[in-house]
C-alpha positions as CSV (number, residue, x, y, z in Angstrom):
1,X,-4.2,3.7,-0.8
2,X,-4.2,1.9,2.8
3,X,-1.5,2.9,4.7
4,X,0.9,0.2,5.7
5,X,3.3,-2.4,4.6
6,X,0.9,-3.8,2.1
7,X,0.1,-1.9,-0.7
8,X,-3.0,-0.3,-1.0
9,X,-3.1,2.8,-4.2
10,X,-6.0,5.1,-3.3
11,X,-6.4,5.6,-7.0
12,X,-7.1,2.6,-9.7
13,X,-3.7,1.7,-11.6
14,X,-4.6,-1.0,-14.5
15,X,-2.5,-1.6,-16.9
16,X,-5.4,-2.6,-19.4
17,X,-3.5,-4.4,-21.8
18,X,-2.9,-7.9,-20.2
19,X,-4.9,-9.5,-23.2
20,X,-5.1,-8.5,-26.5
21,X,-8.5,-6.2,-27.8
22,X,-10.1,-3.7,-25.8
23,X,-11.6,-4.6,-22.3
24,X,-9.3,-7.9,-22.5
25,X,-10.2,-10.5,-20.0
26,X,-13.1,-8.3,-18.6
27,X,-15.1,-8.5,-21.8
28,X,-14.2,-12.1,-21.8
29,X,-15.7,-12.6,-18.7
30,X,-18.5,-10.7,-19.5
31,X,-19.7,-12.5,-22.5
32,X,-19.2,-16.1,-21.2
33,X,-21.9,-14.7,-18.1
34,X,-23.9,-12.9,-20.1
35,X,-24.6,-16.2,-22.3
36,X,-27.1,-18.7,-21.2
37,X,-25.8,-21.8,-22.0
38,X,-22.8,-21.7,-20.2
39,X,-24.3,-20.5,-17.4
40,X,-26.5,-23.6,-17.6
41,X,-23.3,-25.5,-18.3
42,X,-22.0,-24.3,-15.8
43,X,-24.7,-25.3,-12.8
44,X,-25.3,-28.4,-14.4
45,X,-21.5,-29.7,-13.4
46,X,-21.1,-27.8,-10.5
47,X,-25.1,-28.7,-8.8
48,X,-25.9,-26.8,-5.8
49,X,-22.6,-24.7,-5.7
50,X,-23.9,-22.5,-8.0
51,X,-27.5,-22.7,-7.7
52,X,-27.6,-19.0,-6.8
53,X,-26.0,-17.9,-9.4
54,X,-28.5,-15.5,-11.7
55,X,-27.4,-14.3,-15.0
56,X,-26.9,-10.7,-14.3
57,X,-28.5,-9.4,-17.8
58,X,-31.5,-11.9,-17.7
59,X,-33.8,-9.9,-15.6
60,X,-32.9,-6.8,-17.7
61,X,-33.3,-8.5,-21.0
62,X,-36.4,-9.6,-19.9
63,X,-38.0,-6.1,-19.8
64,X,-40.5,-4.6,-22.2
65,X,-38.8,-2.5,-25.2
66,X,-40.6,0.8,-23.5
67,X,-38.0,-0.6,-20.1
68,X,-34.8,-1.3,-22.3
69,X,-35.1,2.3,-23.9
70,X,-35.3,4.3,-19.6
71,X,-32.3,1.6,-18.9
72,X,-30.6,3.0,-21.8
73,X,-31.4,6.6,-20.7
74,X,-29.9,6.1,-17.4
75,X,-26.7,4.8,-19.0
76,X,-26.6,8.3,-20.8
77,X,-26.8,9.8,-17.5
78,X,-24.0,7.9,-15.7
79,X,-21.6,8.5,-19.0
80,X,-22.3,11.8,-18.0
81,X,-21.7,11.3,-14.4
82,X,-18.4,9.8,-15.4
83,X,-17.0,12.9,-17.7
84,X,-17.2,15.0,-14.7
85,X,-15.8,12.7,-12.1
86,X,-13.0,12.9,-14.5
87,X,-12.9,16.6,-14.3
88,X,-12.9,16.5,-10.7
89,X,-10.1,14.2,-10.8
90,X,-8.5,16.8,-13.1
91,X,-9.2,19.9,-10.7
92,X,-7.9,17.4,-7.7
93,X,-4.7,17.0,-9.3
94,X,-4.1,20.9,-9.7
95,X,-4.9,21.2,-6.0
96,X,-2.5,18.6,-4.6
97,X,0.2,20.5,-7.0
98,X,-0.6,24.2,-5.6
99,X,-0.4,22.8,-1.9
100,X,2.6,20.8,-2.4
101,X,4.6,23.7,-1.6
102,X,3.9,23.9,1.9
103,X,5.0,20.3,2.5
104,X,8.6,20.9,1.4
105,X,9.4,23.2,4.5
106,X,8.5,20.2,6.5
107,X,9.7,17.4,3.9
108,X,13.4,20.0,4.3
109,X,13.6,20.0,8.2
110,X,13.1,16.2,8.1
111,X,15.9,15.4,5.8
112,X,18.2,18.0,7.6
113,X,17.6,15.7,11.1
114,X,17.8,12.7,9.6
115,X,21.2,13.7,8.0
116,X,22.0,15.2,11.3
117,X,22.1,18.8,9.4
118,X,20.5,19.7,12.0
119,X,20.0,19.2,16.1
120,X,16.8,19.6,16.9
121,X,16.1,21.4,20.9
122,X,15.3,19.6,23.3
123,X,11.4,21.3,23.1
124,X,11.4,19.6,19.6
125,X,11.9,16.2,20.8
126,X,8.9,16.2,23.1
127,X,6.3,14.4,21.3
128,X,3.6,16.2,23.3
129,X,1.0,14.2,21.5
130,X,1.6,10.9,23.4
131,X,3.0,13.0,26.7
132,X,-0.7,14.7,26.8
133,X,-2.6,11.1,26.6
134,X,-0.3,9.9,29.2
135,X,-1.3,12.6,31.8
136,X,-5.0,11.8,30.6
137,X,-4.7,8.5,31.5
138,X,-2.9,9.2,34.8
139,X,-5.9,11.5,35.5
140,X,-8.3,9.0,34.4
141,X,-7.0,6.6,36.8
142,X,-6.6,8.9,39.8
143,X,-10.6,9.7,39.6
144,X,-11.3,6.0,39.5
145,X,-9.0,5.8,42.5
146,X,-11.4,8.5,44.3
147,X,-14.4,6.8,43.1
148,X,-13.4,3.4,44.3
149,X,-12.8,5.0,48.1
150,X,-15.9,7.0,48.4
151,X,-18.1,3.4,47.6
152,X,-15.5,1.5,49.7
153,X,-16.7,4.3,52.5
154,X,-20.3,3.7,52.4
155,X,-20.8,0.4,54.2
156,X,-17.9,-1.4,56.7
157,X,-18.5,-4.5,54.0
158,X,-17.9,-2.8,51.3
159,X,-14.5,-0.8,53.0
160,X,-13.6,-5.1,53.4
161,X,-14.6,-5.5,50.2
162,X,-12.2,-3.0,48.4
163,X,-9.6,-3.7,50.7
164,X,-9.8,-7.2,49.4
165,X,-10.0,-6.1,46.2
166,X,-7.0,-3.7,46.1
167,X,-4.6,-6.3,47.4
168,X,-5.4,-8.8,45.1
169,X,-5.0,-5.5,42.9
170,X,-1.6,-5.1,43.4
171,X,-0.5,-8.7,43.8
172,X,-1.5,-8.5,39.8
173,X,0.4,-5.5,39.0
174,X,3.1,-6.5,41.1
175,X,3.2,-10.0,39.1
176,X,2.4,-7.8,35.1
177,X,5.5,-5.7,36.5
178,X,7.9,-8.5,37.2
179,X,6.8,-10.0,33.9
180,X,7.4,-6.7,32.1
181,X,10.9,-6.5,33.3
182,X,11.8,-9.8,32.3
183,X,10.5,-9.5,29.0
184,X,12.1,-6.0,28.6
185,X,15.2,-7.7,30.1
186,X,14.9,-10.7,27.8
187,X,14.4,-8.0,25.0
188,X,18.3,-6.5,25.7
189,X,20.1,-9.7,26.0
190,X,18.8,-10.8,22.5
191,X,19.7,-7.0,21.1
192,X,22.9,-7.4,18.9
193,X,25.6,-4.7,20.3
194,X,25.0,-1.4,18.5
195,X,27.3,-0.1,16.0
196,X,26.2,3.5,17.0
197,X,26.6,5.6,19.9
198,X,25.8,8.9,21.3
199,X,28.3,10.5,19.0
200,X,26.1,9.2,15.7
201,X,24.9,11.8,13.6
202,X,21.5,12.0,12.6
203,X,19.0,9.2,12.1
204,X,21.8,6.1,10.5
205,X,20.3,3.9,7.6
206,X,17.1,5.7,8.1
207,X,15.5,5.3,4.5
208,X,16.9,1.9,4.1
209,X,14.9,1.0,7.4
210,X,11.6,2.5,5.9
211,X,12.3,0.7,2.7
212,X,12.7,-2.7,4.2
213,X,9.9,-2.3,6.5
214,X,7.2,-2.2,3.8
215,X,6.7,-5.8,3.0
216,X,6.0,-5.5,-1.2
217,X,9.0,-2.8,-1.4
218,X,11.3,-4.8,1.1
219,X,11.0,-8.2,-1.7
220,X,12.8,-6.3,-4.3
221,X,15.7,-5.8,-1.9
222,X,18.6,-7.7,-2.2
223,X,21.7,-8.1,0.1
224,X,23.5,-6.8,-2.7
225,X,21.5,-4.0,-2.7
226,X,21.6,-2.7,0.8
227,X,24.8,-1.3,1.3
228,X,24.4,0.5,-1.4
229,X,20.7,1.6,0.2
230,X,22.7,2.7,3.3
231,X,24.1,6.2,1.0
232,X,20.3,7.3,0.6
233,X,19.5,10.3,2.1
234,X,16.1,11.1,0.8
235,X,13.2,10.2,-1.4
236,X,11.4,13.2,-2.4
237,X,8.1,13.9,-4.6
238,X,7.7,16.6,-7.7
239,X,4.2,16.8,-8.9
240,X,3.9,17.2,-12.5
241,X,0.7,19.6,-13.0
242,X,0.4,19.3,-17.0
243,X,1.0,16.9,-18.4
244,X,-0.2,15.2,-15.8
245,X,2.3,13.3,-13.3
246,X,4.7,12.9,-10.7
247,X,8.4,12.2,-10.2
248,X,10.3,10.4,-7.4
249,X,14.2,11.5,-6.4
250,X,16.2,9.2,-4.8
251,X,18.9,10.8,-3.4
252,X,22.2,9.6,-2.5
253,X,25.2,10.6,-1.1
254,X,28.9,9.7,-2.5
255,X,29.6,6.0,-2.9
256,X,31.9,3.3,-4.6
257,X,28.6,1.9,-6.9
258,X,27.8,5.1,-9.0
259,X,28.4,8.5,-9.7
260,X,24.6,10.1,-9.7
261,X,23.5,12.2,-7.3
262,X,19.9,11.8,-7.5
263,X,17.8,8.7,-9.1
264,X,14.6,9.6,-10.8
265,X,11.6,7.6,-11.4
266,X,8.4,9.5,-13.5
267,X,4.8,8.4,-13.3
268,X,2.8,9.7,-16.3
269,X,-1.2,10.1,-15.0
270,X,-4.4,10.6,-17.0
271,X,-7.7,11.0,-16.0
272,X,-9.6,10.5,-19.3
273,X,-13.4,8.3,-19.8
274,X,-12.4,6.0,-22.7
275,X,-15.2,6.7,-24.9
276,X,-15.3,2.8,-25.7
277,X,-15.6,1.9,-21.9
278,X,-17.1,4.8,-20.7
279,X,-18.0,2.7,-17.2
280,X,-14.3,1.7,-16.6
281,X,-13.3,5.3,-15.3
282,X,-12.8,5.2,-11.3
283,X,-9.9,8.3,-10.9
284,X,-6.7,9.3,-11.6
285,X,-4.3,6.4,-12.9
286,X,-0.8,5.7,-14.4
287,X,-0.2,4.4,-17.5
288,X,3.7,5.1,-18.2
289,X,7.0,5.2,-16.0
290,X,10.1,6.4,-16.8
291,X,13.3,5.4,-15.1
292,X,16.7,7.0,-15.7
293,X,20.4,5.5,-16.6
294,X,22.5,4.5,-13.3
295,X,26.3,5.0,-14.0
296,X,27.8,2.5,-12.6
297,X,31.2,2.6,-12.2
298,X,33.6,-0.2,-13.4
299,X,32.3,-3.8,-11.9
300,X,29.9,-2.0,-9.7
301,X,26.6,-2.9,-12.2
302,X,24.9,-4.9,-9.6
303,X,22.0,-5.4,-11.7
304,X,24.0,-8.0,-14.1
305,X,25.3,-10.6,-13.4
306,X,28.5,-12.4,-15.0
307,X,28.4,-16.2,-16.2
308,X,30.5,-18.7,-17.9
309,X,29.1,-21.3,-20.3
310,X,31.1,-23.9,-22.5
311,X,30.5,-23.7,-26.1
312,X,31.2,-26.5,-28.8
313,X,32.7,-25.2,-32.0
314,X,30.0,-27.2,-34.7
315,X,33.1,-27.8,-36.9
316,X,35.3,-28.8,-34.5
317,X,35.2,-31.2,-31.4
318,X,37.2,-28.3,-29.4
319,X,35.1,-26.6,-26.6
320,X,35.7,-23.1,-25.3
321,X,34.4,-21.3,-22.4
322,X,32.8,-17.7,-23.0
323,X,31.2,-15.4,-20.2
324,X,28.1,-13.0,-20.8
325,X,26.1,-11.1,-18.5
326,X,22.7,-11.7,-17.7
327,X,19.9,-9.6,-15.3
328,X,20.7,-10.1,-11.6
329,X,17.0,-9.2,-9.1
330,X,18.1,-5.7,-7.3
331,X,16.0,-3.1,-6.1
332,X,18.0,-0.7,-8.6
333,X,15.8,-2.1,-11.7
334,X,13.4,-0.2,-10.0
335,X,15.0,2.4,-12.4
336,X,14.9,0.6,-15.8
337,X,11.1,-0.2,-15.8
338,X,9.4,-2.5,-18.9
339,X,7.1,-0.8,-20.8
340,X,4.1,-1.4,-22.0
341,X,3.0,-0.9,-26.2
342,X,1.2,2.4,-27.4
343,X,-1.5,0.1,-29.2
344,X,-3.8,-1.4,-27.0
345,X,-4.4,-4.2,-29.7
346,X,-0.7,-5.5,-28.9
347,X,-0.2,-8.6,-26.7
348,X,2.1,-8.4,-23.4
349,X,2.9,-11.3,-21.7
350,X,1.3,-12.0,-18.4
351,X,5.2,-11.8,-16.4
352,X,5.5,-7.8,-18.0
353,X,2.2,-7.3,-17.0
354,X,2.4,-8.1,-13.8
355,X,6.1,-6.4,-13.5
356,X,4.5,-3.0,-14.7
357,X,1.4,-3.7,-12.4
358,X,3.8,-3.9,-9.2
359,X,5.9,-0.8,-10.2
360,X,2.9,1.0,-10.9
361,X,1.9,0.3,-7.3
362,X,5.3,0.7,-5.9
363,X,5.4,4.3,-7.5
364,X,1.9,5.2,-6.0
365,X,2.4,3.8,-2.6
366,X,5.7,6.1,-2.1
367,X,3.5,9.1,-3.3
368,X,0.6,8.8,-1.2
369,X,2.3,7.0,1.7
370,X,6.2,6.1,2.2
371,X,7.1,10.2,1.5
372,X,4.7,11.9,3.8
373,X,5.1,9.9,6.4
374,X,8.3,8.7,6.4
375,X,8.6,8.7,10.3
376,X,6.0,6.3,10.5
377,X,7.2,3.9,8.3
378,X,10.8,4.0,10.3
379,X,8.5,3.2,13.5
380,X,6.8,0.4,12.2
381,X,3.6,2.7,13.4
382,X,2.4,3.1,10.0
383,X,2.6,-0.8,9.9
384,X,0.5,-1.5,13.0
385,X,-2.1,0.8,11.5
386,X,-2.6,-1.0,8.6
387,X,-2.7,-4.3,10.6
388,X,-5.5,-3.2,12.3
389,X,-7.2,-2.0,9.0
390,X,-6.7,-5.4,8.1
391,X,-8.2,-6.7,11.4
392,X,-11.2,-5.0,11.0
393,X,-11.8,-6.2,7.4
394,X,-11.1,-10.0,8.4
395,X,-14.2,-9.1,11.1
396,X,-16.7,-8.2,8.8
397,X,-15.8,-11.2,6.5
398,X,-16.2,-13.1,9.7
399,X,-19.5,-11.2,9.7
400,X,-20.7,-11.8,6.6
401,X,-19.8,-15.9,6.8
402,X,-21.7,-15.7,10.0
403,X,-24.8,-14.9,8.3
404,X,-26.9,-17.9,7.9
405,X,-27.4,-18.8,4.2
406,X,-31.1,-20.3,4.5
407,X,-32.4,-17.1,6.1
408,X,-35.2,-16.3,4.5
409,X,-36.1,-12.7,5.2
410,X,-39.9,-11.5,4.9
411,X,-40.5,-9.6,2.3
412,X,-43.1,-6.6,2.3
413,X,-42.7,-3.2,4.4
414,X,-43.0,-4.1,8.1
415,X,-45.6,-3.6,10.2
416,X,-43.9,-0.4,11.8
417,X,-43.3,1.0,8.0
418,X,-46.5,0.5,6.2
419,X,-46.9,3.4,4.0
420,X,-50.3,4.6,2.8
């Protein structure tokens, strides 16, 4: 999964049953390009757009019977291919479970210093990591500084030169500085006044911050919904090693909504080749959550909500008002997730579909991402990397539309290449 507030799995989560039948919209798909007339339909209404299209399955159709039966052979070979990437995927899962173990020391003294459990010494909050690339840099600079006087020495032009230059220099810096200040200045006046101080304990509304900070988790918050988010204390990850999965804990301190402790979420994972779509397999993936029953205490159900509608008795022209409860958006039916049928031939409608598709991704991107690095998430760091992930993918689309399309490369080895 890429890292940031966007969310990116690292491993493949389909639902597979948006349509009704195996393969669903995929197969669809498939046959309509796999059949000649509508691809010719197809370029005769759209003209030059799709004059590059090519049937992918013409050339192979195409081939000699001798051709078809090696094309077949290799498909053997990748099924195979495919059985044991599923093993590995197997084998991988064991691995992460036996090494989980050494997180939860770490995953521990996080939680006791964000609950302020726990002081850490003042040793502990030097982040020597950014202190060590400062002095760098202050280095770096200094030898530049010695390299810039020994040229200036050389020639009396050149001493003029770098006096010059070293004026105009710090004219700059003085002029970045002011700037600086004012914007740092500008910066406090728009800060709200702090509800904490130096008495606060621990890291306040720490999870609530990572939360909102993640752009697809933050959309499921409501206002209702943080207040209550304020009484989490920690989010933390069992791995399930057979069958295979992983549970999320939400836990909470006391508070006027509900009486549970902990909040659980389960993520059921298989890593099995579906013998009729051998092809399909690409990792690890879930295909089930579980959520778990919030008590609410009395009027607290903030996932409901309570409204009055008139109703006209048929036999009578009296009217009477009568109040039911309906679903209310809140983070907390994070907890009560739909599911989806055990028969793939069943339909589900496109809106459970995609519901189930999002909490699948929600659920993987606190697994692989929002619990291990937490700290980055409360930073906005973890955000900033993923912005730049994203920078570097818009550049290579750039790339690619900078390409001209009527390039005709030659074809044949080059000159420098020939083989013989």
């Amino acid at each position: 999964m890429a890292e940031g507030g966007d969310l990116g799995p690292s491993m493949d989560v389909e639902t597979k049953k948006k349509s009704k039948g195996k393969g669903g919209k995929k197969a669809l798909v498939e046959s309509l390009m796999g059949n000649p007339e509508v691809m010719e339909a197809l370029k005769a209404q759209f003209g030059s757009a799709l004059a590059g299209i090519r049937n992918y399955g013409e050339f192979s159709e195409s081939l000699p019977a001798v051709c078809k039966g090696r094309v077949k052979a290799l498909k053997n070979i990748q099924a195979q291919y495919q059985q044991i990437d599923a093993s590995f995927h197997e084998e991988l899962h064991k691995l992460e479970c036996q090494f989980a173990a050494q997180f939860q020391p770490l995953y521990a003294k996080r939680q006791q210093i964000v609950s302020g459990q726990y002081e850490p010494t003042d040793a502990e909050c030097k982040f020597t990591a950014y202190d060590e690339s400062d002095e760098e840099d202050e280095e770096d600079d200094a030898e530049e500084g010695k390299d810039a006087a020994a040229a200036a020495a050389a020639t009396p032009a050149a001493a003029e030169a770098a006096v010059d230059s070293a004026d105009k220099a710090k004219d700059d810096s003085t002029a970045d500085q002011l700037a600086t200040d004012l914007s740092k200045k500008a910066k406090l006046d728009d800060t709200p006044e702090s509800q904490f101080d130096e008495n606060t304990k621990g890291i306040p509304e720490f999870w609530l911050t990572c939360l909102k900070n993640i752009d697809d988790v933050s959309q499921l918050i409501e206002d209702t919904d943080e207040e209550i988010l304020k009484h989490l204390e920690d989010i933390t990850l069992k791995l399930v090693e057979q069958p295979m999965g992983f549970i999320l804990e939400f836990h909470f301190s006391d508070n006027p909504y509900f009486t549970n402790k902990v909040l659980t979420k389960t993520y059921h994972l298989k890593a099995e080749v579906d013998a009729t779509d051998p092809f399909s397999f690409d990792g690890s993936e879930i295909f089930k959550s579980e959520g778990c029953v919030i008590n609410w205490n009395k009027g607290k159900n903030i996932t409901v909500r309570t409204v009055k509608k008139k109703q006209r008795n048929r036999n009578k022209t009296q009217t009477r008002v009568i109040t039911k409860q309906v679903p209310a958006d809140s983070f907390f039916n994070f907890f009560s997730p739909p599911s989806l049928p055990d028969d793939d031939d069943d339909e589900v409608d496109e809106e459970t579909a995609a519901t189930v598709a999002r909490d699948y991704d929600v659920g993987l991107f606190m697994k692989e991402n929002l619990i291990p690095k937490a700290i980055l998430y409360f930073t906005g760091e973890a955000l900033e990397e993923d912005d730049d992930d994203e920078d570097d993918d818009d550049d290579d689309d750039d790339d690619d539309d900078d390409q001209d399309p009527d390039y005709n490369p030659p074809t044949g080895n080059p000159k420098e290449c020939n083989t013989h």
